[in-house]
Backbone bond lengths (Angstrom), bond angles and torsions (degrees), N, CA, C in turn:
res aa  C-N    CA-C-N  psi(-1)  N-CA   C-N-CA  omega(-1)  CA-C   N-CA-C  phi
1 X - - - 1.436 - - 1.526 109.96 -
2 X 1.330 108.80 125.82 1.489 124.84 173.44 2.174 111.16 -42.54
3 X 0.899 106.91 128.68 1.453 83.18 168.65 2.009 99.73 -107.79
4 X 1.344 89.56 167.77 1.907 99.49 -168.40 1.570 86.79 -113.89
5 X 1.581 95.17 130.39 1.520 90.56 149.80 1.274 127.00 -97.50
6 X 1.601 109.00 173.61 1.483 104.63 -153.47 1.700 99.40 -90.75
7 X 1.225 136.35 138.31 1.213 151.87 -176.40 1.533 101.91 -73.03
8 X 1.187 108.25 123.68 1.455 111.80 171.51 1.879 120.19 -127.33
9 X 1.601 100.16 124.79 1.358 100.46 -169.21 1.397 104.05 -100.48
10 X 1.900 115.29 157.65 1.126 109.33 -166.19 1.676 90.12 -110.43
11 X 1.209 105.63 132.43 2.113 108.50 171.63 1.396 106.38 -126.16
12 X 2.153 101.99 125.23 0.979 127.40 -143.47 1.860 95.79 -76.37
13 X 1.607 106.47 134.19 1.583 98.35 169.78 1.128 131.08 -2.55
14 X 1.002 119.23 -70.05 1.616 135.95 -161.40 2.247 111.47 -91.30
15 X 1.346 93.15 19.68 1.539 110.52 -155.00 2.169 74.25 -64.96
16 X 1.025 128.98 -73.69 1.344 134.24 -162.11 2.186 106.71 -42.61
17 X 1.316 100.63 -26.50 1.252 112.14 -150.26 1.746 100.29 -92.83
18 X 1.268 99.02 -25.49 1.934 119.43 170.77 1.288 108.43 -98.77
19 X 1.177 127.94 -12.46 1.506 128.56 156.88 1.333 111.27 -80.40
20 X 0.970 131.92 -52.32 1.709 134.92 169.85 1.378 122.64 -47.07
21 X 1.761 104.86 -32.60 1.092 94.99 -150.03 2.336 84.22 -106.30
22 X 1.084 104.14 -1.35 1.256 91.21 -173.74 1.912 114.07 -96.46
23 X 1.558 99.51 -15.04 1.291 115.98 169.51 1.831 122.15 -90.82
24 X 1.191 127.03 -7.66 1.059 132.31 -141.47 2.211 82.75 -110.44
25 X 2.058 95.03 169.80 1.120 120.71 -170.65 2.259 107.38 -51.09
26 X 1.477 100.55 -31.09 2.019 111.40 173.49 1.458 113.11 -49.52
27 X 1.079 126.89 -19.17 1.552 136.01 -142.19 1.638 93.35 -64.73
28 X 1.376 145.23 145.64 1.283 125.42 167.81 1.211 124.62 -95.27
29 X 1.257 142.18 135.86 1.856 109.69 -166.84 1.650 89.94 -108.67
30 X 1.138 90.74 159.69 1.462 101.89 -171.82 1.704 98.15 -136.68
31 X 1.539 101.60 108.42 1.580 124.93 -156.57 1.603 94.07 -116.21
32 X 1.624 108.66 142.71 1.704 130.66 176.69 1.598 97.36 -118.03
33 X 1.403 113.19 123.15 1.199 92.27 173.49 1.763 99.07 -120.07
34 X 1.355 121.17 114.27 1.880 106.08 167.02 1.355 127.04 -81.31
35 X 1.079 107.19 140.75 1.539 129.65 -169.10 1.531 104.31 -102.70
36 X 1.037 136.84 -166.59 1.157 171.28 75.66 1.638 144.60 -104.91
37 X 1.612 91.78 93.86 1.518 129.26 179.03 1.232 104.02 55.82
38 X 1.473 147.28 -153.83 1.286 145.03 -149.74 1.530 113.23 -115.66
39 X 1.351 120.31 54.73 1.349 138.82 -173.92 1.173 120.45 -76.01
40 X 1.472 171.01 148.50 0.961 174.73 -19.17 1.680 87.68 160.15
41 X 1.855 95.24 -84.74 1.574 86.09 179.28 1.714 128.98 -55.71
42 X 1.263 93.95 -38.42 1.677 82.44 178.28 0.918 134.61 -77.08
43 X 1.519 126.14 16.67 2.069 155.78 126.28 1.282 82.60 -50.79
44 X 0.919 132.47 -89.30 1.874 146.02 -115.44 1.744 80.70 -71.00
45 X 1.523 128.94 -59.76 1.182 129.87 -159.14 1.783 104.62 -62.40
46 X 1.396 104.25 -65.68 1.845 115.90 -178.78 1.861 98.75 -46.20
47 X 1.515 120.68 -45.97 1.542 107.33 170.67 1.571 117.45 -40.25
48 X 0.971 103.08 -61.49 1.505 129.04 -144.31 1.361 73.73 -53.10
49 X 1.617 96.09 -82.57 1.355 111.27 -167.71 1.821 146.01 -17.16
50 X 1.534 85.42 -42.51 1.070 116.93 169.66 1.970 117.58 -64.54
51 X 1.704 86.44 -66.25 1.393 80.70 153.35 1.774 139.75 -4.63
52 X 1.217 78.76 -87.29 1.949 102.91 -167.24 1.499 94.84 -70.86
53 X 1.558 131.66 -35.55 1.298 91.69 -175.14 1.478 130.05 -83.20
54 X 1.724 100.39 -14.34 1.681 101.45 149.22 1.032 141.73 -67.62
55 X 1.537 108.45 -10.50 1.544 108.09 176.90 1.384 93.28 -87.93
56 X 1.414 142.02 -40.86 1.587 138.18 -147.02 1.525 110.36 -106.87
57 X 1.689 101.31 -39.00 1.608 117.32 -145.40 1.769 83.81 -102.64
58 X 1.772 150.97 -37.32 0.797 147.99 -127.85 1.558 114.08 -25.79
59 X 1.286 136.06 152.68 1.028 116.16 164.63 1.633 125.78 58.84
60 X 1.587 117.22 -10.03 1.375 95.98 176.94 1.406 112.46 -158.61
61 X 1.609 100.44 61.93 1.265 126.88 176.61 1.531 131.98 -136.00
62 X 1.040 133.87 154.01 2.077 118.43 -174.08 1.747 70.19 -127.63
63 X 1.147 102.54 161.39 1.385 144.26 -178.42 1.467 122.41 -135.53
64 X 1.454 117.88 117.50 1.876 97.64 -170.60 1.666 75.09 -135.13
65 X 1.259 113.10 123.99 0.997 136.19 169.34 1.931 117.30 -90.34
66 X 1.253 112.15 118.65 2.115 113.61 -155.14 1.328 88.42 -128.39
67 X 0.961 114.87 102.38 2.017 116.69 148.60 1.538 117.23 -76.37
68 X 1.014 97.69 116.48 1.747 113.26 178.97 1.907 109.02 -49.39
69 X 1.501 89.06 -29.04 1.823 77.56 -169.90 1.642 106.49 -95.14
70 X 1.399 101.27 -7.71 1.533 82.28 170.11 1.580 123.76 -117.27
71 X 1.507 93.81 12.12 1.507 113.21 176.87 1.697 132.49 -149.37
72 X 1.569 86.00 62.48 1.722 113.77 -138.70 1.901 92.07 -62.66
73 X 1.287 131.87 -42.41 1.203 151.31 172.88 1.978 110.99 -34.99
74 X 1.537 113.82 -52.01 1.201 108.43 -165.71 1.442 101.12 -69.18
75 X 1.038 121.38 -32.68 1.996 131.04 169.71 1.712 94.04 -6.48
76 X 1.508 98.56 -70.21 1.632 99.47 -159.72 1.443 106.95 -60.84
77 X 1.155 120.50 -48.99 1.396 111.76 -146.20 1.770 98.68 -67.45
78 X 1.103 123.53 4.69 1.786 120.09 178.23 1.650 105.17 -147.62
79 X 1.471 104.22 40.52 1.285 123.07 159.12 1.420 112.59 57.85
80 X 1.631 132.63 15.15 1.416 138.63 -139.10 1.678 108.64 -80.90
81 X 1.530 130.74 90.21 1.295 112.07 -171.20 1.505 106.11 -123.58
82 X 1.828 112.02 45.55 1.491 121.09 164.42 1.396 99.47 -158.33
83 X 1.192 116.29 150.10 1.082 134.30 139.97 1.495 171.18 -92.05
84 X 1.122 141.29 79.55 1.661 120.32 70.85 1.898 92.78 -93.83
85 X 0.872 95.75 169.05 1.733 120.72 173.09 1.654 115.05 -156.48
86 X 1.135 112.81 123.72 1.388 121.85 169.50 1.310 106.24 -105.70
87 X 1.746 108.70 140.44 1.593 125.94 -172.52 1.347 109.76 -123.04
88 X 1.101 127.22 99.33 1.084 142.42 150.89 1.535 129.42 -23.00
89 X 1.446 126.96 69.63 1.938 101.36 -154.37 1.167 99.33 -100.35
90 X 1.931 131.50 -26.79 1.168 125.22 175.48 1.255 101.84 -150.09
91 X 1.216 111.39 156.18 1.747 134.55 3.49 1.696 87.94 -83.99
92 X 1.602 75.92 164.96 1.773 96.41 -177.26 1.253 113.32 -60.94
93 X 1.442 133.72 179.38 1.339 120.19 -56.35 1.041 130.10 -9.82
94 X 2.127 149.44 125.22 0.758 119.35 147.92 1.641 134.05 -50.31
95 X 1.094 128.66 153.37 1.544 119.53 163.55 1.680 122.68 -158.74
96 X 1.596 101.07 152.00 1.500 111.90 177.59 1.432 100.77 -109.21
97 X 1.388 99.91 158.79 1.753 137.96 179.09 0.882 124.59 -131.81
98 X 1.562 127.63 100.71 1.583 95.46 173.53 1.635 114.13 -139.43
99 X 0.960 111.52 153.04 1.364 131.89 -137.75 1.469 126.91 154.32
100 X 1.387 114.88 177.26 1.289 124.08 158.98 1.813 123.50 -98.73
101 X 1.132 79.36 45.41 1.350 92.17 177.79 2.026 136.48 33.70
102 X 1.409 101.30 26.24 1.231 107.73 -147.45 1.651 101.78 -114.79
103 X 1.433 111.86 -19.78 1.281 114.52 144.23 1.665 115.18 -60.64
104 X 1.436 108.13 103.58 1.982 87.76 169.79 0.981 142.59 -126.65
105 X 1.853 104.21 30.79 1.363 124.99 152.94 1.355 104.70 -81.71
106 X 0.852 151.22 -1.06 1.291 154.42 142.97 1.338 123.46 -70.91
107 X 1.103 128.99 -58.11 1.772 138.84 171.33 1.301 90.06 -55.46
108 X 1.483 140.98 -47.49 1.538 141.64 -140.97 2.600 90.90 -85.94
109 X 1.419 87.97 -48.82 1.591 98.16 -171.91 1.373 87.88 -67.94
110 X 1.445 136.24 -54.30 1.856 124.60 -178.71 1.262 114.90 -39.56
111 X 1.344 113.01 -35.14 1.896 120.60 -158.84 1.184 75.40 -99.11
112 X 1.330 154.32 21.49 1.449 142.98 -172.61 1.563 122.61 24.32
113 X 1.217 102.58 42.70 1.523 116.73 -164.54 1.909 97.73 -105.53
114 X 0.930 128.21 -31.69 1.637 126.05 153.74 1.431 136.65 -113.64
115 X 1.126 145.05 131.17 1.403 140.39 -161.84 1.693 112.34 -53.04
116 X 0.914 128.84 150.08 1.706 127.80 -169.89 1.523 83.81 -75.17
């Protein structure tokens, strides 16, 4: 019988310190929110929105705000077939929302920022 040797992996110094630091409260989220043009809801959603990520996100969030009517094209590339929708791109999970954002135990469990 063959014997196997045992495989040995090398984990870089700081391996604990890039795990901490990529899971932890710093993380930046980087949020899409679609609109369409200056609608009742799509106020009501960019409020809201806005809202919670200063109350939750302060300081460590980007915001890209997309109007469908003047940027009818980005729709596809993140599958967008309602309006408003918030996209989640980081940190992972990706995720969508959609709504007016005014439920925000819901927006809060999307951003995975409270337990469902």
């Amino acid at each position: 019988m063959k014997e196997r040797k045992a495989e040995t992996k090398v984990v870089p110094d700081n391996f604990e310190l890039i795990m901490s630091e990529s899971n932890n409260e710093k993380d930046t989220y980087i949020l899409r929110l679609y609109i369409t043009g200056s609608t009742s809801r799509s106020s009501l959603a960019l409020t809201n929105l806005r809202k919670i990520c200063e109350e939750y996100l302060k300081g460590r969030y980007e915001l890209e705000v997309i109007d469908l009517y003047q940027k009818p094209g980005l729709a596809m590339g993140d599958q967008i077939i309602a309006a408003p929708t918030l996209i989640k791109k980081s940190p992972l999970p990706f995720r969508r929302i959609i709504g007016d954002m005014s439920n925000i135990d819901k927006v809060l469990s999307g951003l995975d920022l409270r337990a469902f």
